[in-house]
C-alpha positions, 0 to 999 in steps of 0.5 A: 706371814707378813713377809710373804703377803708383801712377797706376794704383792710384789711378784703381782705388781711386777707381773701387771706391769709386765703386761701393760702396755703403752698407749702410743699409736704411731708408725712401725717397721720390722725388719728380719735380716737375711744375714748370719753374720754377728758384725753385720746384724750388729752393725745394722742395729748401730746403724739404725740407732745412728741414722733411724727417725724414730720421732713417731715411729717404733722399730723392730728388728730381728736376727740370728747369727752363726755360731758366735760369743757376743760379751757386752760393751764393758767385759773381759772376754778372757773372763767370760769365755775360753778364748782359745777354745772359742777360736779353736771350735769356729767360733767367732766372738764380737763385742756389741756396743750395748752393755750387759752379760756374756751370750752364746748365739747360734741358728737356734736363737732369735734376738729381738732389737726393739727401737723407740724414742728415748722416752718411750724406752720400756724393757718391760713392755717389750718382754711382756709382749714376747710372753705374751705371744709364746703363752698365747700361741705355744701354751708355755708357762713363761714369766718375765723376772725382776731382773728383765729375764725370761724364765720358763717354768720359774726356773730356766732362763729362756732370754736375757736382755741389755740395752743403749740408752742415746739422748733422743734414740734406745734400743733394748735387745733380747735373745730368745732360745729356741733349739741352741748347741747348749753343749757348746754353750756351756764348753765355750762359756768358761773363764781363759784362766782359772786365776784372773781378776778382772774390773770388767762387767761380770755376767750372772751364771744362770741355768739355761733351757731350749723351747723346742724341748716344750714344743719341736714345732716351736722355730726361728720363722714361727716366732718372728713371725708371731711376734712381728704380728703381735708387735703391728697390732699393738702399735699399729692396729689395723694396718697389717704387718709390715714385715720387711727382710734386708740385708744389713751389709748393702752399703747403698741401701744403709749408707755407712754399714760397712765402716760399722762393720768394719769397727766391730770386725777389729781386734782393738774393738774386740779385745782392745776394750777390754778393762784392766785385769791380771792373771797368775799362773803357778808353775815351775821350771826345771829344778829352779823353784819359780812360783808364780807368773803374774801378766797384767793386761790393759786395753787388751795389751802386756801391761806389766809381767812379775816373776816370783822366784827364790833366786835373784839371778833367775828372777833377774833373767826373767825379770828381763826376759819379759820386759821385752813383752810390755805392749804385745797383745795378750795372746799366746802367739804374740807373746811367743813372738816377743819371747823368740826375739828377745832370746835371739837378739840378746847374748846369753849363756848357754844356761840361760838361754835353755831356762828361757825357751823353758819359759817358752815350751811352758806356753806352748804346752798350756796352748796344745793341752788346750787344743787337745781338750777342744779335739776331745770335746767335739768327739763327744759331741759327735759320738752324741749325735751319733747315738741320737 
């Protein structure tokens, strides 16, 4: 009994310190962007974090993006989602420069970038601001988490939260879902590989719901609006909201946008960032008893591949065969590339040479076994829409 009343204690004092509030007074700005684009929305917050004054000023920032996998600063995109299958829906994948899990954005979700000066940084006052608002005005049994999630009903995560932390500026950013393709979301978020070991930031599995089931009026103007009101009155009583609508990719509006953009939009950002990891597939081919085929990645790139096979003659082919590869992206078509060169350059036999386009037809086949699953999982969401 001792253990729950201690238990119990906690969960309140987590839960007053969710709906304190500061009592700073000082200048506010929201802006709500006119953009989908992930790179650009996220541009725009680099930029303000770079270039916004925030002595005695709060700012709010609010977006949406089109269909696209955001992972965190320090994760392995391999890892947290099923980069073939992403590429294969349309869907884009970006690497934000806070840290922090893995997210699934679409025109279904809101994401809330909340800006004070470094020591007025409070997650929690921030989270407590946006249950406030959908407990107020849509009645739902919502609660921030020890964790600096948003759960509905104790149960569903609704938000996940991460942040940047500068010397003088931070920002805490949120997401908010309102009416997401949770299909997707869940066909999308699924490790590359059964087989990878990865140092990267691992994100934490959790089951996920959409407001608009509680409530269909609940949507993307609805709630920004709501809360851009609640954000004014808070910090800024008594002068209105100031809610301003922008477009993050005017260069002489926000001067230096489009190199962040541009960063943001490049493959060594995106996938080049990613920690060392490796990943072993089982296989064999033909009659040779070839085990295991192990690639090891750094910074996005062929670190080192191993071949385990019974035949030091074929472990020796092999062995040479993917020394080529040391270097070349971590993508099946670049892989394919170095392969086809080096069987086109170098003198082998006949044997040979049919052994290593077997090593090539391999990877292939995982790529159109892939492409195949993708075709499959959209006519099953097609034949749901349907029926709906």
């Amino acid at each position: 009994m001792r253990w729950l009343s201690r238990k119990t204690t906690l969960k309140k004092v987590i839960g007053l310190r969710c709906r304190s509030f500061s009592h700073w007074k000082g200048e506010v700005s929201v802006y709500r962007s006119l953009s989908h684009n992930p790179f650009e929305n996220l541009a725009f917050e680099d930029w303000l974090y770079l270039n916004a004054d925030l002595t005695n000023k709060r700012i709010l920032f609010l977006w949406r993006n089109e269909p696209t996998i955001v992972i965190g600063r320090h994760q392995n995109p391999w890892a947290e989602c099923c980069v073939k299958r992403v590429q294969e829906s349309n869907v884009l994948l970006a690497r934000r420069k806070s840290g922090g899990g893995t997210v699934y954005h679409d025109l279904g979700n809101v994401n809330f970038s909340f800006f004070t000066p470094r020591k007025l940084y409070n997650r929690k006052e921030n989270l407590a601001l946006i249950v406030e608002v959908l407990r107020e005005r849509w009645k739902l049994d919502v609660e921030a988490s020890s964790r600096d999630d948003i759960l509905i009903d104790g149960t569903f995560k609704i938000s996940g939260s991460s942040s940047k932390l500068g010397h003088a500026v931070a920002y805490h950013h949120c997401t908010l879902l309102l009416n997401i393709n949770e299909e997707l979301l869940k066909y999308l978020l699924q490790p590359s590989y059964a087989h990878i070991s990865s140092k990267a930031t691992q994100s934490k599995r959790s089951s996920v719901t959409n407001l608009s089931i509680k409530d269909q009026a609940i949507g993307y103007y609805s709630v920004t609006d709501a809360i851009s009101q609640q954000f004014c009155q808070k910090y800024a009583p008594g002068e209105g909201v100031k809610l301003l609508e922008i477009h993050p990719s005017n260069e002489k509006q926000f001067h230096g946008i489009t190199a962040l953009k541009k960063e943001l939009q490049e493959w060594q950002w995106i996938y080049g960032k990613t920690p060392r990891f490796s990943v072993t597939f089982s296989t064999n081919f033909s009659s040779e008893n070839i085990t295991s085929v192990r690639m090891m990645s750094y910074h996005g790139l062929l670190e080192n591949i191993e071949i385990h096979c019974d035949d030091k003659e074929i472990r020796e082919l092999f062995t040479n065969l993917v020394g080529g590869l040391k270097g070349a992206r971590f993508e099946s078509g670049d892989i394919e590339r170095a392969l086809e060169n080096y069987i086109n350059k170098t003198s082998l036999t006949a044997l040979d040479r049919n052994l290593c386009y077997q090593f090539m037809e391999w990877l292939k086949k995982k790529k159109i076994k892939l492409k195949n699953e993708v075709e499959r999982s959209f006519m099953r969401l097609c034949m749901a829409s349907v029926t709906l």
